[in-house]
C-alpha positions as CSV (number, residue, x, y, z in Angstrom):
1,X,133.9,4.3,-132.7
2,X,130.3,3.2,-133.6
3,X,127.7,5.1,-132.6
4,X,125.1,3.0,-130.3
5,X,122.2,5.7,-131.6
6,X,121.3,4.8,-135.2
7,X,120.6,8.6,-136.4
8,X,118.7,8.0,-139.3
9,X,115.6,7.2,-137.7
10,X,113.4,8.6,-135.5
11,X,113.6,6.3,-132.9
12,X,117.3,6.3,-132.7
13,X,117.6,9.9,-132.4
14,X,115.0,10.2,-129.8
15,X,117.0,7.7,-127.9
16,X,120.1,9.8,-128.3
17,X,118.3,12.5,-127.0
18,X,117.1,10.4,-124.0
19,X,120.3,9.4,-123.2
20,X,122.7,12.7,-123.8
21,X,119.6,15.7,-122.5
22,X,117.5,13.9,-120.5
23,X,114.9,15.3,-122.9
24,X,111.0,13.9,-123.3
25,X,110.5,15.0,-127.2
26,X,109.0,13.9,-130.1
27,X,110.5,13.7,-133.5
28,X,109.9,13.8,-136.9
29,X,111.8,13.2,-139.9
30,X,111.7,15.7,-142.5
31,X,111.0,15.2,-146.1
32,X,112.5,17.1,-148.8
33,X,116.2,16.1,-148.5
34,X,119.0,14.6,-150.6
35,X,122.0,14.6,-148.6
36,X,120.7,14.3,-145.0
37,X,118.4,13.0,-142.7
38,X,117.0,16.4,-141.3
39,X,114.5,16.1,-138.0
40,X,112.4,18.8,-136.4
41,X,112.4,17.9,-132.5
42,X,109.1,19.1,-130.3
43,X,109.7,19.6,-126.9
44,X,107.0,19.4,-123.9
45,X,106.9,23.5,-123.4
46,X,106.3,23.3,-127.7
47,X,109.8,24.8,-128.5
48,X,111.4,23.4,-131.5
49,X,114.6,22.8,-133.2
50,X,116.3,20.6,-136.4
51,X,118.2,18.5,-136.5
52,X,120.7,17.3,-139.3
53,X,122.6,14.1,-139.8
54,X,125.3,13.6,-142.2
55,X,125.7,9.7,-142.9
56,X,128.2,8.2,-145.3
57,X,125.7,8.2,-148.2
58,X,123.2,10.0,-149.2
59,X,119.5,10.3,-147.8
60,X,118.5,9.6,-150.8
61,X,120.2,6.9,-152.0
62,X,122.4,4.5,-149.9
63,X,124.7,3.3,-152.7
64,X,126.1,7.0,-153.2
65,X,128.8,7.6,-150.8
66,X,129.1,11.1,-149.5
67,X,131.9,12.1,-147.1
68,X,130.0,13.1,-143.7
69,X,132.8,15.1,-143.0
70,X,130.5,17.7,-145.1
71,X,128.7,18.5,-141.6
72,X,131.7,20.0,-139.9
73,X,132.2,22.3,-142.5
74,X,128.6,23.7,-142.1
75,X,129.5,23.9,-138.2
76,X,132.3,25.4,-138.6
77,X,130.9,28.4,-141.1
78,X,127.9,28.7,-139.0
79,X,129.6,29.0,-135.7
80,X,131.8,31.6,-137.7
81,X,128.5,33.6,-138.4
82,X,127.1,33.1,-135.2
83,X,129.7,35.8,-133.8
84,X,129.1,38.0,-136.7
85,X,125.6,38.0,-135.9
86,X,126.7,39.1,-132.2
87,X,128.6,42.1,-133.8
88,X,125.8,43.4,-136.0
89,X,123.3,43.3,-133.2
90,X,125.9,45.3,-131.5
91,X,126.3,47.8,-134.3
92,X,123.5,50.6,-134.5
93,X,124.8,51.5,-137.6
94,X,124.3,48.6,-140.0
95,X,121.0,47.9,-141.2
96,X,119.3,44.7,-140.2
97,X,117.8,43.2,-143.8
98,X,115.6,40.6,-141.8
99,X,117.8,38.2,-143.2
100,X,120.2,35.9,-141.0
101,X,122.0,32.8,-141.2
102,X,120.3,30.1,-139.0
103,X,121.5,29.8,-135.8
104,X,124.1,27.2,-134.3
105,X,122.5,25.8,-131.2
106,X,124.7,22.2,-131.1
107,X,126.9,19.9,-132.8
108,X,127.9,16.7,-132.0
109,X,131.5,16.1,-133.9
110,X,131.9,12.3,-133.8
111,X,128.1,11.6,-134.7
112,X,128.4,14.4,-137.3
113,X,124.7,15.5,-135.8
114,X,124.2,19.2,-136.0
115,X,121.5,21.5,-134.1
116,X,119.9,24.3,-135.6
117,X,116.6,26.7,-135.0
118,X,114.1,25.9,-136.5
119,X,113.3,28.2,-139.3
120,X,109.8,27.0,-140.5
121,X,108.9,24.9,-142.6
122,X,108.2,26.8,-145.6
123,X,110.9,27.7,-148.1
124,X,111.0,30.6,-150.9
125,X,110.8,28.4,-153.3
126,X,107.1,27.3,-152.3
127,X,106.0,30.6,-150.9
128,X,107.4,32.5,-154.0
129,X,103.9,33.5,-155.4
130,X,102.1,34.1,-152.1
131,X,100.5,37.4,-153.0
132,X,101.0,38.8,-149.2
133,X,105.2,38.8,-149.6
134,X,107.1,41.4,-151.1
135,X,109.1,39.9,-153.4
136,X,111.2,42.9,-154.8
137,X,111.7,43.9,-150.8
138,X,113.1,40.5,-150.1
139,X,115.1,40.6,-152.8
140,X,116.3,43.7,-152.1
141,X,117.2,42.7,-148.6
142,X,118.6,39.5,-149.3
143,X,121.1,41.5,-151.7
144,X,122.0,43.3,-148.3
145,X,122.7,40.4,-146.8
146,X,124.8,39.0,-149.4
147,X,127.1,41.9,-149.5
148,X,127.5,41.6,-145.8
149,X,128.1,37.6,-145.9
150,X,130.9,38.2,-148.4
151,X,132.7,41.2,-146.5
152,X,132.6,39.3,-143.6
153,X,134.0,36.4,-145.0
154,X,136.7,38.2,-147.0
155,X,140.2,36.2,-145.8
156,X,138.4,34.0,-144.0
157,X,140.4,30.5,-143.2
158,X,137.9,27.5,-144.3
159,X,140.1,25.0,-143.1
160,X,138.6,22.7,-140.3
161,X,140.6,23.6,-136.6
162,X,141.6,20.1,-136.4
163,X,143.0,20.0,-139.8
164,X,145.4,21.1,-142.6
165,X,145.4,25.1,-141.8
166,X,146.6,26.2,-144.5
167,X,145.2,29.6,-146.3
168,X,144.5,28.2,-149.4
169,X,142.6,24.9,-147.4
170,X,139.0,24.9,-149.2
171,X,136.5,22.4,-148.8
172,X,136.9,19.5,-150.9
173,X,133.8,17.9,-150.8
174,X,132.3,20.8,-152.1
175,X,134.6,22.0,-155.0
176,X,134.3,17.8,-156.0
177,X,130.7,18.2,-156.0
178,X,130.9,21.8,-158.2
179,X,132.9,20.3,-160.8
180,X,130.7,17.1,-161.0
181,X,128.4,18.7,-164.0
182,X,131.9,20.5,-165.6
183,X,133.4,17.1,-165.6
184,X,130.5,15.6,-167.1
185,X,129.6,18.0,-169.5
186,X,131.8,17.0,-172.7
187,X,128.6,13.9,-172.6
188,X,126.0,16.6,-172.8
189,X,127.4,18.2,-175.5
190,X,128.4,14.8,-177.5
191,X,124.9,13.4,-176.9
192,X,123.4,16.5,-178.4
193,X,125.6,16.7,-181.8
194,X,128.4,19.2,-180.1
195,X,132.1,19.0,-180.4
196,X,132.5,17.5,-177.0
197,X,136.6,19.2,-176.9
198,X,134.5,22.4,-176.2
199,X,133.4,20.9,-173.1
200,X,136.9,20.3,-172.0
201,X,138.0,23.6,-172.8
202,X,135.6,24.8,-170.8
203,X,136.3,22.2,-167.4
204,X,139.6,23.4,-168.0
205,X,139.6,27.3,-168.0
206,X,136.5,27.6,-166.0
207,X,136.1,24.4,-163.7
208,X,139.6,25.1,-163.0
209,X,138.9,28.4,-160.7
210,X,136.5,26.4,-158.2
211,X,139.6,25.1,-156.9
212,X,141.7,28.5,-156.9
213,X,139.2,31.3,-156.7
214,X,139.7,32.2,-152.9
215,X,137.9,36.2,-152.9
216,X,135.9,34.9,-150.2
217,X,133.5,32.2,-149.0
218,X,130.3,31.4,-150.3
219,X,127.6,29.6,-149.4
220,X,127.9,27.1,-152.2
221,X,124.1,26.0,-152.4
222,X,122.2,29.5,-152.6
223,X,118.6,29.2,-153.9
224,X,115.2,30.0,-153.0
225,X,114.7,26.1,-151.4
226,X,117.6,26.9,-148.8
227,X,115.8,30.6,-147.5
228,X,113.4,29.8,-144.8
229,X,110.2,32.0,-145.0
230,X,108.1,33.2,-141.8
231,X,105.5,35.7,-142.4
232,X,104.3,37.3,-139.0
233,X,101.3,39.6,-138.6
234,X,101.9,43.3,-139.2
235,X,105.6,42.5,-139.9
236,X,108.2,41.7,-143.3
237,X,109.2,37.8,-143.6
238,X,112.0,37.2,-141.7
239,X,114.2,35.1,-143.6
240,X,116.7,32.1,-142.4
241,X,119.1,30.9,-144.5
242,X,120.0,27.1,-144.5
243,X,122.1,24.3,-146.0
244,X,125.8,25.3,-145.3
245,X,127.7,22.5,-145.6
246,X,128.6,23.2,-149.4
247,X,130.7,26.2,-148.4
248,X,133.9,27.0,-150.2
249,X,136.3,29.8,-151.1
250,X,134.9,31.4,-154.6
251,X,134.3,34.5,-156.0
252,X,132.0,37.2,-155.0
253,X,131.1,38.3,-158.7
């Protein structure tokens, strides 16, 4: 079914809006992204919230097709952690890093449009040398969080609900895009005066294990760009982490 909302402008998605919440809000397209077309929506009482579209290409450039079936996946892991987050709240006992997984608010399935909190709108990357953070206390509390991310997610089924649920069910478009540079490395190494059969040795006995290794699940795009940053007065950074949809079953090593 074609969608009569053309989500990858602003207009279109304020019309969805219009139509689906009855909401008055203004919209702005975000830069910054490859894969999707990522708005921050401003409501009247000045709340705000993103929102993500996966198309069938990328952002970036139309002629690459990307499966959009990429967004469920980050749905589906972030609805996961949305329940874990319920549990640790609930738990006196475990210490809260100031670092969470952003929240789920929506998700539209068919239009492959996903709602999230808004996290800020400046990453770690950017804010890395702002002398007012405490770099070796984030790091230390996003190693926290880390080791609680991969207990959680220890045995946990990746599959889609509506899908193939079978345990060993990762997520293809991600493993597809991991082995991209594995695949393509035996070029690098030719172009640069290597035995390029090294580079297949390695696709083979190392690219091989993004499509077995099943320890856990990982979030598959981890780097200072995808950790929100938001400084508050007379408080540590809180710290969101974003970008899901590359998800898949690795190691934890």
């Amino acid at each position: 079914m074609t969608s009569p909302y053309n989500l990858t402008t602003e207009q279109g998605l304020r019309d969805y809006l219009t139509a689906t919440r009855t909401e008055n809000v203004s919209v702005k397209l975000l830069t910054g992204g490859t894969a999707n077309y990522v708005y921050r929506a401003t409501r009247q009482d000045g709340s705000t919230s993103i929102f993500k579209h996966a198309a069938p290409y990328l952002h970036s450039n139309k002629d690459f097709a990307f499966d959009p079936a990429r967004m469920d996946y980050e749905a589906h892991v972030l609805e996961a952690l949305s329940l874990k987050k319920i549990t640790l709240d609930r738990d006196p006992s475990r210490e809260n890093p100031g670092v969470h997984a952003v929240e789920l608010l929506s998700y539209d399935q068919e239009r492959k449009l996903l709602e999230i909190e808004d996290g800020g709108s400046r990453n770690l990357k950017e804010a890395y040398t702002d002398m007012e953070l405490d770099i070796p206390d984030i790091g230390r509390k996003m190693g926290i969080w880390l080791s609680l991310q991969h207990t959680f997610f220890h045995g946990f089924l990746l599959a889609l609900p509506d899908l193939d649920r079978s345990a060993d069910k990762n997520n293809d478009i991600a493993v597809n895009i991991y082995r991209y540079s594995y695949n393509g490395l035996h070029t690098a190494l030719e172009q640069f005066g290597h035995d390029p059969q090294l580079a297949h040795r390695v696709n083979e006995e190392f690219g091989s294990l993004l499509a077995t290794d099943d320890e856990t699940v990982c979030h598959g795009d981890f780097w200072p760009g995808n950790v929100l940053v938001r400084q508050q007065a007379s408080r540590s950074a809180e710290l969101t982490i974003v970008d899901w949809e590359m998800s898949g079953h690795e190691t934890a090593q």
